[in-house]
N, C-alpha and C positions, 0 to 999 in steps of 0.2 A: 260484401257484395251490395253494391246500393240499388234498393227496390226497384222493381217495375213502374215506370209509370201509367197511369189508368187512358185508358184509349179515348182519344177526342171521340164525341158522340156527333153522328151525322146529324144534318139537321131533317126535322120530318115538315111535312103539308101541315101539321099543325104550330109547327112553329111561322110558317109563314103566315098559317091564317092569323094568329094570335098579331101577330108582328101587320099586318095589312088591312087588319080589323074587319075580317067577313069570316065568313064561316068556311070548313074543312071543305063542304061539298061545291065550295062557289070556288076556294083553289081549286079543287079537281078539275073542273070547266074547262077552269080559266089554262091551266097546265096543258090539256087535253086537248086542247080546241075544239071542245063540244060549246054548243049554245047554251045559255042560262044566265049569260054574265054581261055587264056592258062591256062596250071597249073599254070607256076607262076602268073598270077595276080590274078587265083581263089583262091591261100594261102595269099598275100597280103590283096586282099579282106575281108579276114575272120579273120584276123589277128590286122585289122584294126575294124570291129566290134567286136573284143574282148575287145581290147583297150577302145571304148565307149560306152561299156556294153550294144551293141545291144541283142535285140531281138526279132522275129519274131511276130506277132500276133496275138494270136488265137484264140480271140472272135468273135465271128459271127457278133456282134453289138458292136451298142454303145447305152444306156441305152434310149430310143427314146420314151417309153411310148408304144410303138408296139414290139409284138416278146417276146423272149427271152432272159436275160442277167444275170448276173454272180454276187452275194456276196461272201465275202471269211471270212471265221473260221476260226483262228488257236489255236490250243491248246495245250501249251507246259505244259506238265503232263504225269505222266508215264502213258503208255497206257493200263495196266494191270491193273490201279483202275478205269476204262471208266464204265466197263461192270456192275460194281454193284451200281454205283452214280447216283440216281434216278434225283438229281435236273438238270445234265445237259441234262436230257434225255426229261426229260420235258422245260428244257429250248428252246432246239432247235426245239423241238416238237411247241410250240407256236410261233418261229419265222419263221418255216417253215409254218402255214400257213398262216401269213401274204405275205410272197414269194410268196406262191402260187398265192394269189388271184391277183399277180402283173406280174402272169405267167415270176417271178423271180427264177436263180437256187442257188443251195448252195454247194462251195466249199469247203471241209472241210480238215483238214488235222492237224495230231498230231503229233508234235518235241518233241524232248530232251529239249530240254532249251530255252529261250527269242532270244537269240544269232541265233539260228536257226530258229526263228520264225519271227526276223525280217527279214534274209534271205531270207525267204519266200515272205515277203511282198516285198521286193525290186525285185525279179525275178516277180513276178503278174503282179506290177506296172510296168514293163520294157516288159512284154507279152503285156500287155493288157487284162489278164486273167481275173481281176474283176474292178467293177467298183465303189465297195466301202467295206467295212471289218466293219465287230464285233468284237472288241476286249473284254476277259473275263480274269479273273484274272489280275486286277492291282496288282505291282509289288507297293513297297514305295521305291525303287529305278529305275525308270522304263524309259527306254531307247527308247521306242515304241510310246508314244506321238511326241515326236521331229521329229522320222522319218517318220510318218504320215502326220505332219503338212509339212516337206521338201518335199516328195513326190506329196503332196496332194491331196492322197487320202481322199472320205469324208469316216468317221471313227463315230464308236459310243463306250463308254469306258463301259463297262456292270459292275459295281458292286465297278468304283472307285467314290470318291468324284467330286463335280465339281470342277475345273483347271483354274483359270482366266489366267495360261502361256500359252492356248493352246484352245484360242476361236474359231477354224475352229473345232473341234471336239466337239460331242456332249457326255453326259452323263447320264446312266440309274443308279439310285443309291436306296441304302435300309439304316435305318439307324440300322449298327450293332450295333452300342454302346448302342443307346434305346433297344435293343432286349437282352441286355446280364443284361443290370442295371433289367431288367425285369423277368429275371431268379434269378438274383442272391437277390430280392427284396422278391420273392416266395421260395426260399430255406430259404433264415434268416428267414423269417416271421416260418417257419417251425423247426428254433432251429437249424439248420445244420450252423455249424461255420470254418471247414474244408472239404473246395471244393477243386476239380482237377478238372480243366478244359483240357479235351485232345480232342487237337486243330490240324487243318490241316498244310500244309504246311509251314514250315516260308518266310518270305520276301512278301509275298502277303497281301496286302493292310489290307483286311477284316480281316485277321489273326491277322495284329497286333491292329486293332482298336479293336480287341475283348478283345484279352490280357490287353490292356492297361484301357479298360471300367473296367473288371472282379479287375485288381488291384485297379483304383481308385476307385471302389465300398467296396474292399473290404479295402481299408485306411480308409475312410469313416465309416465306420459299426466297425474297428478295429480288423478286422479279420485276424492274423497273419497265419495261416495255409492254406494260398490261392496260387494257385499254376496251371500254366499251363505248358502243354508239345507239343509239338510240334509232328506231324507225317506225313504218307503220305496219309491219307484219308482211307487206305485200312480195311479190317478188320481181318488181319494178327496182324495191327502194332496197330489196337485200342485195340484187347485182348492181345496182349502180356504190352502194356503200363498198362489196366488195373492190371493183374496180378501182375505187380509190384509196384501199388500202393496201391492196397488192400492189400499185405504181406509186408507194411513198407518199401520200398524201394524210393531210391532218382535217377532220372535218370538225365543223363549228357543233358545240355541242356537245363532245367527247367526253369521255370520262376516263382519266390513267388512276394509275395505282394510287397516284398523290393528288388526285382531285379534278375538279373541271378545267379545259385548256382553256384560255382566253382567245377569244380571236373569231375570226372567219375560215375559212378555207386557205390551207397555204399548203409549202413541197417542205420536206424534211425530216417526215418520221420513217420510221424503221421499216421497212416489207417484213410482217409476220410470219411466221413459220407453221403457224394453228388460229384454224378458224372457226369459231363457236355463235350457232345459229340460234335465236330463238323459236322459227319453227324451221319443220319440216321443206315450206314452200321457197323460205327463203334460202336455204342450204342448196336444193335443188340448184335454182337459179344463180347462186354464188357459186355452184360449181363448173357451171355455163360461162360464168363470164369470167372463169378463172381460167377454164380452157382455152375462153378464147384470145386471151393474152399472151397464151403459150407456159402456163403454169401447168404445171404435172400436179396429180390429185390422186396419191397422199405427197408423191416425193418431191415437188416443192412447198407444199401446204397442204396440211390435214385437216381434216374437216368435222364437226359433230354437232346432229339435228339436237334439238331440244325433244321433239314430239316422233316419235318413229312413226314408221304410217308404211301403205305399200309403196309409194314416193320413193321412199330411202334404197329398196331393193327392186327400182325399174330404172335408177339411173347409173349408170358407168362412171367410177367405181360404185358398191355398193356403200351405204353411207352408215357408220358409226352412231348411232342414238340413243339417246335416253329413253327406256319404251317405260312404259305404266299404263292400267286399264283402264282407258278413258270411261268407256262403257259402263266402267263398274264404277266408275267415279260419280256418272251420272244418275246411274242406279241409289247409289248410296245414299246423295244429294235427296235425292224425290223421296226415298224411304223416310230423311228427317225432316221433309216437309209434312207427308201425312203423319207420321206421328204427333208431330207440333198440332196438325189438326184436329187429332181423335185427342186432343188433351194434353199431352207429355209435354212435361219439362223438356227448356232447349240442354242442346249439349254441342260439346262441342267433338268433334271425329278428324281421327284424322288418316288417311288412307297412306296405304304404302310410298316408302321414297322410291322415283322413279330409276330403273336400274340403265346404266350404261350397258349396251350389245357393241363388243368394238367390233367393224367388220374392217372393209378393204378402204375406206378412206382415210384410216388413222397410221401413219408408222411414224418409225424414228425420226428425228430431225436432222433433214441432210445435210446444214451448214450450220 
């Protein structure tokens, strides 16, 4: 296991005084914008904490077991598919009351992209804003481990594998790949030979262990008409994908069993028999625009949520899901944050594989 590395040390008012050649009480002033300083050394001053990427402090605490203190969230995803995504709602819903009961608060806050997300953690880290982060969405190229371990903040990775390059941060994990071989074991048993899987985001961790289960399952079984797509979770982009895989169409992007399609948009793939959602919202909506094509839902195409939710059992048919305890996931997640806090070693956890419920939108395949 190669060591921890030692946490960058913030810089203080006496590094700037040193660094700007006046004294501690003449930064304070000058920081402050209290009188005692001239202009020019209160611009020097300030000038010089730009340079060592000061920042002021505005936690009331520091994590003491009494009071008040501060975890931080960030979540780089378009913020316009938050409001209908049951799982992070329950996610946070369960790590919030672990919080509570630790009369802990939660920062939360949603970026554009990773780039801006670490941003964020570096400005925290340099306030003093929190005293340790949930990270969600592993990246499989991910930039965010490293800058946790330099900073050293203590960190929990929600939903990546465990990291033996990054033993100060702990790990809450599900296994996607047992959950997908699990789907696609109940669809074949079923005669369906031509899946689409329309998948969330690419570059995120879970995305592509899913892909890459759904294809080795489907080498295995020798099912040539396998196929996932990538999207934004929403339920814009899951009925519009459906629609053009139920009218034969090939989208730019794709993933089949033997790799990525080349090309743009054209006509001449297979109409699937099963259709595998990666949430809830978009299942829904895929089953709206399946109907409204004139597709029967299971009997010309079956269907199954990633995230079960009350969603699954308010739409006609009722919908086939993967269910697991988000709640308890989040729970779990916040327990190995304040450990990591009061001291403990990271580790890494991993919660149950999420169980398929077949209801009324899975049957046999009818051609």
């Amino acid at each position: 296991m190669p060591a921890k590395r030692s946490p960058a040390r913030r810089p203080t008012m006496k590094d700037i005084a040193q660094r700007a050649g006046v004294s501690e009480s003449a930064v304070s002033f000058a920081l402050n914008d209290r009188p005692g300083v001239s202009e020019i050394t209160r611009d020097r001053v300030r000038r010089v904490a730009e340079q060592l990427g000061w920042r002021p402090s505005t936690a009331a605490r520091q994590l003491s077991g009494e009071g008040a203190a501060t975890v931080g969230l960030v979540l780089a995803r378009p913020a316009d598919t938050l409001g209908v995504d049951s799982f992070f709602l329950q996610l946070i819903s369960g790590i919030q009351e672990v919080l509570a009961e630790r009369h802990l608060g939660l920062l939360f806050q949603v970026v554009e992209d990773v780039d801006d997300e670490c941003a964020v953690y570096r400005r925290w880290w340099a306030e003093h804003r929190v005293d340790g982060v949930l990270v969600v969405d592993p990246r499989t190229d991910d930039a965010r481990p490293d800058l946790l371990d330099e900073l050293g903040l203590p960190a929990v990775v929600i939903g990546g594998a465990p990291d033996a390059r990054h033993p100060g941060l702990s790990t809450v994990w599900a296994d996607d790949a047992g959950a997908m071989a699990a789907v696609v074991d109940e669809l074949s048993a079923l005669g369906h030979r031509r899946i689409v899987h329309i998948a969330g985001l690419p570059g995120l961790a879970h995305t592509e262990r899913r892909i890459r289960t759904l294809r080795a399952e489907a080498d295995r079984r020798g099912l040539a008409e396998v196929r996932s797509v990538t999207t934004d979770y929403s339920d814009a982009e899951g009925a519009a994908v459906t629609r053009r895989v139920l009218q034969g169409g090939v989208l730019e992007g794709e993933v089949l069993a033997g790799g990525m399609v080349e090309g743009g948009v054209g006509e001449g793939g297979s109409r699937p028999t099963a259709l595998i959602y990666d949430n809830d919202v978009m299942a829904v909506a895929g089953v709206a625009a399946a109907t409204e094509l004139g597709f029967s839902v299971p009997g010309d195409v079956s269907v199954v949520a990633w995230e079960d939710s009350a969603l699954c059992r308010m739409v006609k048919p009722w919908l086939s899901a993967l269910s697991r305890d988000t709640v308890e996931f989040g729970r779990t997640a916040a327990k190995e944050l304040t450990s990591l806090l009061d001291g403990e070693p990271a580790r890494a956890v991993r919660v149950p594989v999420p169980r398929l419920i077949s209801r009324e939108s899975t049957g046999p395949c009818g051609a």
